[in-house]
SERO-4910 file (N, C-alpha, C, O; in steps of 0.05 Angstrom, whole numbers):
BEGIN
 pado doro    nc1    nc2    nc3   cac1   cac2   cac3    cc1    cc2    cc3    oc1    oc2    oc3
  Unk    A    236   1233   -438    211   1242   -425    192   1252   -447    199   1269   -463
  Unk    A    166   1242   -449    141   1256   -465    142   1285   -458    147   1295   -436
  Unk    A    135   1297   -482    128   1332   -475    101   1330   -498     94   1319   -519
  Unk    A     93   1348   -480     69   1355   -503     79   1389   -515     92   1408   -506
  Unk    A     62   1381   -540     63   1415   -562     48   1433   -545     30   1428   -529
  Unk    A     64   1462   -554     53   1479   -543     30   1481   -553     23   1480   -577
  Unk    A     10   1483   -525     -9   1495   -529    -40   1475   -514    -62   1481   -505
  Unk    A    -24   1448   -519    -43   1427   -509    -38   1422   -485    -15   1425   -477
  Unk    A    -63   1412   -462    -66   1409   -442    -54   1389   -426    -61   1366   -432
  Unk    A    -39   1393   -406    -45   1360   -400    -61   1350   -387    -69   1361   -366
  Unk    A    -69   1330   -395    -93   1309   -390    -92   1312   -359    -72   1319   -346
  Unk    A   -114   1305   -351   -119   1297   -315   -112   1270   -305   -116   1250   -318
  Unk    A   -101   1271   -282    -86   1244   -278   -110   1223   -272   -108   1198   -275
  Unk    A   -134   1239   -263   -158   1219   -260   -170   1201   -291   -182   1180   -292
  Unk    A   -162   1217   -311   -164   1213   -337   -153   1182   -347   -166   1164   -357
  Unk    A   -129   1184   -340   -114   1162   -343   -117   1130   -330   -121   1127   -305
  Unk    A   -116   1106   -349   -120   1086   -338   -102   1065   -318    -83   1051   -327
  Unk    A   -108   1064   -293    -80   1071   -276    -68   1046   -283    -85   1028   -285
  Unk    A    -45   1040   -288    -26   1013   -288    -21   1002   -254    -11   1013   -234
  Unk    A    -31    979   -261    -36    965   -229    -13    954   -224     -7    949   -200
  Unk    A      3    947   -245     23    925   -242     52    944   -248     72    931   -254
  Unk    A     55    972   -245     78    986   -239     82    990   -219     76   1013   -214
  Unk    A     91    974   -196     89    970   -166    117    983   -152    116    997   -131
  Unk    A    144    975   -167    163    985   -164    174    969   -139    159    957   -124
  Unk    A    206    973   -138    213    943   -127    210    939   -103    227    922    -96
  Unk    A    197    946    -83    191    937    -57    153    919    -56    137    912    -39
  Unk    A    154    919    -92    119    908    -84    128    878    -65    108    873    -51
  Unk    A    144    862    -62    143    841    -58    149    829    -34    150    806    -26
  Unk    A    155    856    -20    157    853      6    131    866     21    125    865     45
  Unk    A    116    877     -1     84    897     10     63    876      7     47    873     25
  Unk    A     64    862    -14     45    848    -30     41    820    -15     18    811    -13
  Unk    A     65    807     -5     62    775     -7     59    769     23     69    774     45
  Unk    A     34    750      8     17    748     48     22    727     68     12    705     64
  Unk    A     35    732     86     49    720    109     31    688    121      8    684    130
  Unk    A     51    675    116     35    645    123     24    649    155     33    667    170
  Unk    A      7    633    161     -4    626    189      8    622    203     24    604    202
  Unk    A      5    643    230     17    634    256     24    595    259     43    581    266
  Unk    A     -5    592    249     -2    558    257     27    542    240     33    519    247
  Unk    A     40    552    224     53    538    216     79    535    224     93    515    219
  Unk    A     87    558    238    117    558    255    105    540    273    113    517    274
  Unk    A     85    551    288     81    534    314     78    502    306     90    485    318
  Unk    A     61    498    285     69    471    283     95    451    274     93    427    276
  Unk    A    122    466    262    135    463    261    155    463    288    160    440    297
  Unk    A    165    481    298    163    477    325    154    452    350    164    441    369
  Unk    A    136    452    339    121    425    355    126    390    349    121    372    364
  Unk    A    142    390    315    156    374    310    182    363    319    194    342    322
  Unk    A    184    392    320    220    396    307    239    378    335    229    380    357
  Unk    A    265    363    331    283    355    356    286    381    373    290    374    396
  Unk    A    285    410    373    291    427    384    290    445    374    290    448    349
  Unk    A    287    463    391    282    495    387    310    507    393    310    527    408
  Unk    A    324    501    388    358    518    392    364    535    373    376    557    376
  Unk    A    352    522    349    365    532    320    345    517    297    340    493    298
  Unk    A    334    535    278    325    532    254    343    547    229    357    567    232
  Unk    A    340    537    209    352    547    187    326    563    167    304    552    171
  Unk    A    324    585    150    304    583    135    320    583    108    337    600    104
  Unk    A    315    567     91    328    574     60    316    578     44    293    569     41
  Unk    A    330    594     26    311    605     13    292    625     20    268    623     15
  Unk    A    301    646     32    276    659     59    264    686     50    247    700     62
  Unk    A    279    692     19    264    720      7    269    735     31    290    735     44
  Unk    A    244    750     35    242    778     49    235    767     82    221    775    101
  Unk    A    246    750     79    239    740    114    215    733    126    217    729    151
  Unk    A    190    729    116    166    722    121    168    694    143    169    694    168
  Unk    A    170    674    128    170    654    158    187    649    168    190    629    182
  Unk    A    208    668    163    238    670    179    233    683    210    234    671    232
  Unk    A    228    705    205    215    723    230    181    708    250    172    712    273
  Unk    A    171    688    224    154    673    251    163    653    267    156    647    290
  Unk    A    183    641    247    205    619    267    220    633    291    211    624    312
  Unk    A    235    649    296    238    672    313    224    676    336    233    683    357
  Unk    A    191    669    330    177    660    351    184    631    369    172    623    389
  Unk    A    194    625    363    193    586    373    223    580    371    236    563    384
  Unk    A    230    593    355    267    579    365    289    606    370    293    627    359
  Unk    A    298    594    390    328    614    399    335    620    376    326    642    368
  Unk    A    347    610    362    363    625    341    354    619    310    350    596    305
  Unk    A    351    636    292    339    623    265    357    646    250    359    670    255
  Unk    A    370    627    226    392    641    208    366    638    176    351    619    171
  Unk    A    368    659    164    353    663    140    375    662    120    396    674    125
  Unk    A    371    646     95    385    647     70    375    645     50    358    628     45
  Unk    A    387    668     31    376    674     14    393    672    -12    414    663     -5
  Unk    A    393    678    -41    425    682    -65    415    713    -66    434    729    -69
  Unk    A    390    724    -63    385    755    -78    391    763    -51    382    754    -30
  Unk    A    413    788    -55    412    815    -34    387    829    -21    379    835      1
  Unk    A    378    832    -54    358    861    -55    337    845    -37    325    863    -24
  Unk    A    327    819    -31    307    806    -15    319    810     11    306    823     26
  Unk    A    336    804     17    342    795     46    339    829     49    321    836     64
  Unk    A    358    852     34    353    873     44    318    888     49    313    912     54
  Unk    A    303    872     46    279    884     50    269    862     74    245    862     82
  Unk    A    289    842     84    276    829    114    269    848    138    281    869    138
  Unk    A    257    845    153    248    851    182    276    840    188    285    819    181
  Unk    A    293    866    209    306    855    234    294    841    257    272    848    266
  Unk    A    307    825    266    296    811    294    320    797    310    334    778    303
  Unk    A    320    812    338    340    796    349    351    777    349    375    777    356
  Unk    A    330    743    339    340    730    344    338    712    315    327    690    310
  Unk    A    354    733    295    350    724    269    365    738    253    365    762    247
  Unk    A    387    710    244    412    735    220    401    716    193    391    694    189
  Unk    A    410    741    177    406    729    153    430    732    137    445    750    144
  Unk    A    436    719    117    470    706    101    452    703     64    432    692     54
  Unk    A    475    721     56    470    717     27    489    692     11    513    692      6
  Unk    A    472    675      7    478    646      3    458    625    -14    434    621     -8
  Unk    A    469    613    -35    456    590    -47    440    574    -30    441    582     -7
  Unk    A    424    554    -34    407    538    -17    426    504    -24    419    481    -17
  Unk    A    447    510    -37    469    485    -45    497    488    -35    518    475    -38
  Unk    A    488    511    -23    522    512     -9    512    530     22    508    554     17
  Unk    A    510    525     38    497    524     60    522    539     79    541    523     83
  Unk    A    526    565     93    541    568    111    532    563    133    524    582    146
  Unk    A    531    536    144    528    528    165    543    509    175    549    493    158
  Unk    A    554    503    204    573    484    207    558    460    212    534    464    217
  Unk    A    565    434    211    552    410    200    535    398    229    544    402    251
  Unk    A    519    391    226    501    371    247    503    396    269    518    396    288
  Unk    A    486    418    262    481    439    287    447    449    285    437    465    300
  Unk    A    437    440    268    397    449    259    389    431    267    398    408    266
  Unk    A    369    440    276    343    432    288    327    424    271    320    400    267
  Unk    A    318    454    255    295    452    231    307    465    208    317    487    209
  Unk    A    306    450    187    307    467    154    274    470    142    258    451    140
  Unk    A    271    494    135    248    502    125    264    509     94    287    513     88
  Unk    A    238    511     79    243    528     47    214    532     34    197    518     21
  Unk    A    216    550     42    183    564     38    185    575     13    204    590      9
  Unk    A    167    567    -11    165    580    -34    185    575    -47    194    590    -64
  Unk    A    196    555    -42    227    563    -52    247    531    -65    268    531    -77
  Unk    A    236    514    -57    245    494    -65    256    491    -91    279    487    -98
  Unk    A    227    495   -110    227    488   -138    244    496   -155    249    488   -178
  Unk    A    258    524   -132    288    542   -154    308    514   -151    320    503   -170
  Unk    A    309    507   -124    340    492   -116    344    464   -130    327    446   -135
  Unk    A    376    466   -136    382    430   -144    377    421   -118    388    425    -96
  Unk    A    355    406   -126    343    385   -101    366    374    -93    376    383    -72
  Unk    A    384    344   -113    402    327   -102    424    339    -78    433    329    -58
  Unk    A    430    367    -92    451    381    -75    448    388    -47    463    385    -28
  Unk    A    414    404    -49    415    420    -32    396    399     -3    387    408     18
  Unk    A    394    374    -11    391    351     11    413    339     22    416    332     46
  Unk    A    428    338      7    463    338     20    466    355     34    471    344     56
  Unk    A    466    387     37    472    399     52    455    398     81    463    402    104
  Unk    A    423    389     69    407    397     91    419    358    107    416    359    131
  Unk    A    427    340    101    435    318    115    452    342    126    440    356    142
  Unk    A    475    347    121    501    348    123    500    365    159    510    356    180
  Unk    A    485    394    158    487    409    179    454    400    191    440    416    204
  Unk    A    444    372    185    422    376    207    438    355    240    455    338    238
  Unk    A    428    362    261    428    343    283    412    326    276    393    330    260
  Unk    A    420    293    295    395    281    286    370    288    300    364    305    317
  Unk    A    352    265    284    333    273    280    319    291    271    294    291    270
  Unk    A    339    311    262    325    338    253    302    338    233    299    323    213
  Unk    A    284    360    242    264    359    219    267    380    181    274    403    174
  Unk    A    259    359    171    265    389    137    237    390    129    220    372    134
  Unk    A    231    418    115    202    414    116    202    439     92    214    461     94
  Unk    A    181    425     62    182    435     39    152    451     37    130    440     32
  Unk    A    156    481     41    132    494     43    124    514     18    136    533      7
  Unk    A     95    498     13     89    529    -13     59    530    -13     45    510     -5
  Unk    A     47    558    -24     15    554    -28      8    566    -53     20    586    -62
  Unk    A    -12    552    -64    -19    552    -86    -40    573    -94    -41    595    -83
  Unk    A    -55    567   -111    -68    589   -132    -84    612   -106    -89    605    -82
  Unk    A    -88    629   -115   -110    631    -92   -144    638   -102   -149    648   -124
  Unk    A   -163    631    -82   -187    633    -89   -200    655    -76   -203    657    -52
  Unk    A   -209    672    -96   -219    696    -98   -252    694    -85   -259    712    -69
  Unk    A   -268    677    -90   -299    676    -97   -307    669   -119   -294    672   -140
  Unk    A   -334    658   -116   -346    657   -139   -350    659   -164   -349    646   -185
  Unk    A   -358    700   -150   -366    711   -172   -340    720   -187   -345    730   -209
  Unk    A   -303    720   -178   -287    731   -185   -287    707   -202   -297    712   -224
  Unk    A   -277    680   -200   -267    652   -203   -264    651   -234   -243    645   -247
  Unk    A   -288    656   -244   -277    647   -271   -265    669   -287   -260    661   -310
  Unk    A   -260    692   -283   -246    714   -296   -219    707   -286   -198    703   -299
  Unk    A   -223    707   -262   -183    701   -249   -178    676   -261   -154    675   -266
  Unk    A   -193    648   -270   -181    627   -274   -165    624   -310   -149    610   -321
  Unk    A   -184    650   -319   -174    644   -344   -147    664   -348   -125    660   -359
  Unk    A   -159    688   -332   -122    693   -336   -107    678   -324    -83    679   -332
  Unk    A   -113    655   -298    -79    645   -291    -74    629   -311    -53    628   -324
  Unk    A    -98    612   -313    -95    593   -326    -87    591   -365    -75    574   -378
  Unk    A    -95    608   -371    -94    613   -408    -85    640   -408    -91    645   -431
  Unk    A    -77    656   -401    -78    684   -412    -43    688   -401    -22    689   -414
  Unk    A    -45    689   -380    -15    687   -363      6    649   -357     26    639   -348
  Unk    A    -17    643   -369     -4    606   -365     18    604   -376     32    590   -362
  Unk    A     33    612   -403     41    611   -420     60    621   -409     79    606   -408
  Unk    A     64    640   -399     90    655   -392    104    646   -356    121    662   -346
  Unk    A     93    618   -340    103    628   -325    132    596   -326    128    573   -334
  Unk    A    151    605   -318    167    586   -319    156    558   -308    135    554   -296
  Unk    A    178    537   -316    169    510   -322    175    501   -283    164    485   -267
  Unk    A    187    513   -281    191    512   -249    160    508   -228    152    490   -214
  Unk    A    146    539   -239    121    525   -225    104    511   -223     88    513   -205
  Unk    A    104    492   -245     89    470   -245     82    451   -212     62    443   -200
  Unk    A    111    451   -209    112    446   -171    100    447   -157     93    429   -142
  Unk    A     93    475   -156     80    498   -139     46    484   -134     34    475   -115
  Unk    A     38    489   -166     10    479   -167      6    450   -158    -17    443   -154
  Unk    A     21    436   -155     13    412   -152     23    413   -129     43    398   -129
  Unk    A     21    423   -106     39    419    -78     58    414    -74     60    414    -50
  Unk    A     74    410    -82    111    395    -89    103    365    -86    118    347    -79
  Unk    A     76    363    -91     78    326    -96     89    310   -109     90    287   -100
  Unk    A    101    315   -130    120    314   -149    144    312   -143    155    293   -154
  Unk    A    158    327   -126    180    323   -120    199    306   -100    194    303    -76
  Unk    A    222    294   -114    237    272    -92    237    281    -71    246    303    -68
  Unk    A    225    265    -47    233    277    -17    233    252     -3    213    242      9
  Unk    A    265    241     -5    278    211      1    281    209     37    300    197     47
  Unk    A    258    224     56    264    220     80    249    204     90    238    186     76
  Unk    A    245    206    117    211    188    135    205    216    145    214    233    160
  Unk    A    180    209    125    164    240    113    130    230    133    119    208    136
  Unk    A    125    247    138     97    250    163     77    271    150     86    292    142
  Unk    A     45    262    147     28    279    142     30    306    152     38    307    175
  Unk    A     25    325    144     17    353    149     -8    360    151    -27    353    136
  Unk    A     -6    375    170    -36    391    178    -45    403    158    -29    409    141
  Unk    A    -77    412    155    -88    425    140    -88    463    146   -101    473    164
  Unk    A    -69    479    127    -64    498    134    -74    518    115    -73    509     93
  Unk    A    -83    541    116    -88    555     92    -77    589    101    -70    595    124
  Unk    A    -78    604     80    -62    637     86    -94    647     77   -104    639     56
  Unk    A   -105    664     93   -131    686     90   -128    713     97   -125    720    120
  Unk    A   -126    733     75   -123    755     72   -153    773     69   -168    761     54
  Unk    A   -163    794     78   -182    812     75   -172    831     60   -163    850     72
  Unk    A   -170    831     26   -149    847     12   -183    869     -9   -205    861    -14
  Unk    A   -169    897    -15   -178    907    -31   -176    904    -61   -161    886    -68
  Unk    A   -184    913    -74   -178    911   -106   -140    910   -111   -125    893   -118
  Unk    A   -137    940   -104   -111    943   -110    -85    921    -86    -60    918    -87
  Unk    A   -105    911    -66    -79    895    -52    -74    866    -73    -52    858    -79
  Unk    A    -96    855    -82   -100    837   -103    -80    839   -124    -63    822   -129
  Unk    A    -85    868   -137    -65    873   -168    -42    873   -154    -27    854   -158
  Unk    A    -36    888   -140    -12    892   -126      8    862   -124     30    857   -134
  Unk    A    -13    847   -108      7    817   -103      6    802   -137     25    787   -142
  Unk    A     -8    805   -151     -7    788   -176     10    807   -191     18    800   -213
  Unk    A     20    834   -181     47    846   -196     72    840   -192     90    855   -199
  Unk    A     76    816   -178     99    801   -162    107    777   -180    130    771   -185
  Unk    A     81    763   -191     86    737   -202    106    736   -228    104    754   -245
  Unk    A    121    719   -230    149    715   -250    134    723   -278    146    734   -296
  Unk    A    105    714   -279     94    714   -304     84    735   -313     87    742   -336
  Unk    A     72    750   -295     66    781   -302     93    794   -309     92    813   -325
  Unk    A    118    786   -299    151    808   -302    142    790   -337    134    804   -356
  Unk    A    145    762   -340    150    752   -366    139    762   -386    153    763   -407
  Unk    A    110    772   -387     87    779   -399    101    809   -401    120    812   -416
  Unk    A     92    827   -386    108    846   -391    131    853   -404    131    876   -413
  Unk    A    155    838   -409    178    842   -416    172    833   -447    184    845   -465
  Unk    A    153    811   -453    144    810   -481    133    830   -490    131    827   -515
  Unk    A    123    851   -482    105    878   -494     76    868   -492     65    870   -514
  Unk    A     58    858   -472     35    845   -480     26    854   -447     17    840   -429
  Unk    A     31    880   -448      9    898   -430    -27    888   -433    -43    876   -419
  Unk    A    -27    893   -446    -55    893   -463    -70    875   -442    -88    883   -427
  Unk    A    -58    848   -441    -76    826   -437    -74    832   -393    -87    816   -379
  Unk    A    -53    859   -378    -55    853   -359    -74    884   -354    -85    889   -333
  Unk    A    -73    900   -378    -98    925   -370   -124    914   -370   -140    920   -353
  Unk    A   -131    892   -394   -157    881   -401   -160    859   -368   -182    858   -357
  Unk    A   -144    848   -358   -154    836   -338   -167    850   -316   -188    843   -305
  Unk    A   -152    872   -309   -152    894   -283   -172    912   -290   -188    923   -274
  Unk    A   -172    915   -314   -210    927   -323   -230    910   -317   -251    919   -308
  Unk    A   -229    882   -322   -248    867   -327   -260    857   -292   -282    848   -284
  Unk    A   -234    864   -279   -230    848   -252   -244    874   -229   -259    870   -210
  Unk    A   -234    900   -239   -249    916   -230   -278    929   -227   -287    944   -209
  Unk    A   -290    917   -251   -322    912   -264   -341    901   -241   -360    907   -227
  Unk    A   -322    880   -246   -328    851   -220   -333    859   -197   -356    861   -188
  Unk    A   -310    867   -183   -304    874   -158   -332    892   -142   -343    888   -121
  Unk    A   -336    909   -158   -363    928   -141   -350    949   -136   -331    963   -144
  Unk    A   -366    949   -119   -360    975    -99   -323    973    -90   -311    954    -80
  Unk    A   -311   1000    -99   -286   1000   -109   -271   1000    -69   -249    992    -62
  Unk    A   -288   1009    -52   -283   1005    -20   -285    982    -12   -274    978     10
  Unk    A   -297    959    -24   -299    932    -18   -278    920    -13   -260    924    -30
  Unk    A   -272    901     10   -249    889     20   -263    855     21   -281    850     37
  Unk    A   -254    836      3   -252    812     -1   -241    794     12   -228    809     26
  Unk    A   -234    767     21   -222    750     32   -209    737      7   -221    735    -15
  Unk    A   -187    730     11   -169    720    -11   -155    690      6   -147    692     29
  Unk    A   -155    669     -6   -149    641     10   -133    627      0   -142    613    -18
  Unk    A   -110    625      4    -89    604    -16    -87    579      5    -87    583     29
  Unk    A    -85    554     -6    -80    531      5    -52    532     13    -38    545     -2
  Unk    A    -37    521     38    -17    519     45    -14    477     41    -27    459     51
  Unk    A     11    476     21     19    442     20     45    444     33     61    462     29
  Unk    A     49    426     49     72    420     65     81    393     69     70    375     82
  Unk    A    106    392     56    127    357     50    141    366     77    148    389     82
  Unk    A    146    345     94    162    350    122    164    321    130    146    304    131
  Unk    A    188    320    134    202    285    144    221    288    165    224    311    174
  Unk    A    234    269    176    259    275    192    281    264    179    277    245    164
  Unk    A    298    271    180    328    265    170    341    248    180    364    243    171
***
């Protein structure tokens, strides 16, 4: 613990330049913004049935609990504890701490496999074996993620150079995916266009830092000692912003790979 010498003051906490990105471990269940109603429901509207959906890969339960809306029964899976333990309960939704390659599910009983955000972790080859293995036919699988998000204008080119050059460097080779919609990736089914979907948030300054204190690259950046470059953004971003009561719209594109099995 710091102590100061007798005699000196301590500083005022207003004094201090606040660290945006010490969020502590529930930011990621506070921070990360819940896809569109429209997208369960449009899933749903595909799917052979509403009996049973799977979500894999389901983190903190976000489109686990909207599926919940539209199907009897939806099992969430996740490998991290500490995520599933920060899910929403919902009656008609268990969640199982489990790989997305070894699937506790008994074989040809899903409806729908979803994997929101989450693909780009899993061995693809494996974890399509499993999703053949326990779908019914026809079942639908459907590869969901959204990309950068767009601030405005006047934010755009300050946020683009930190994602892009400042934080680019540090974020694993994984998300490359991400940015490109999972266009890139093998998806060996009879695969059907997707609707045009997007996630719109009305966020403050600090709901902003907050969710960009989540990203793998800010932990990476950080863990190198290179604060520097995430105080100089959140100063620079704060400048920007205005009026510090101002509430913004924040817009990430939703890309969605979905075929039947």
């Amino acid at each position: 613990m710091q102590t100061l010498d007798e005699g000196t003051a301590m500083p005022d906490e207003t004094d201090r330049p606040r660290n945006w990105f010490d969020q502590g471990g529930q930011a990621y269940a506070r921070f990360r913004p819940e896809y569109p109603p429209e997208l369960a429901r449009f899933l749903a509207s595909v799917s052979a049935g509403t009996a049973r959906a799977v979500d894999v890969g389901c983190g903190n339960g976000q489109l686990t609990i909207q599926l919940a809306r539209h199907f009897d029964a939806v099992l969430g899976v996740d490998p991290s504890a500490s995520q599933i333990a920060s899910a929403p309960a919902h009656p008609s939704v268990t969640y199982v701490c489990a790989p997305a390659e070894e699937l506790p599910v008994a074989d040809h009983t899903v409806q729908l496999i979803t994997a929101a955000q989450a693909a780009h972790w899993f061995d693809l080859p494996r974890f399509y074996e499993e999703a053949r293995r326990i779908a019914m036919p026809r079942a639908v699988l459907a590869l969901i993620s959204y990309g950068v998000p767009w601030l405005g204008e006047d934010l755009e080119a300050r946020f683009s150079r930190f994602y892009w050059d400042e934080i680019g460097p540090y974020w694993p080779p994984e998300r490359s995916a991400i940015t490109t919609g999972y266009a890139d990736l093998p998806f060996p089914f009879e695969e059907h266009p997707a609707p045009a979907l997007a996630i719109r948030k009305v966020w403050g300054l600090a709901d902003l830092l907050g969710y960009i204190s989540t990203w793998s690259a800010v932990r990476n950046l950080r863990e190198a000692g290179r604060d520097e470059i995430l105080q100089g953004f959140a100063a620079d971003l704060t400048a920007l912003w205005g009026d510090a009561a101002r509430r913004r719209e924040v817009c990430w594109p939703v890309s969605m790979r979905w075929g039947v099995l």
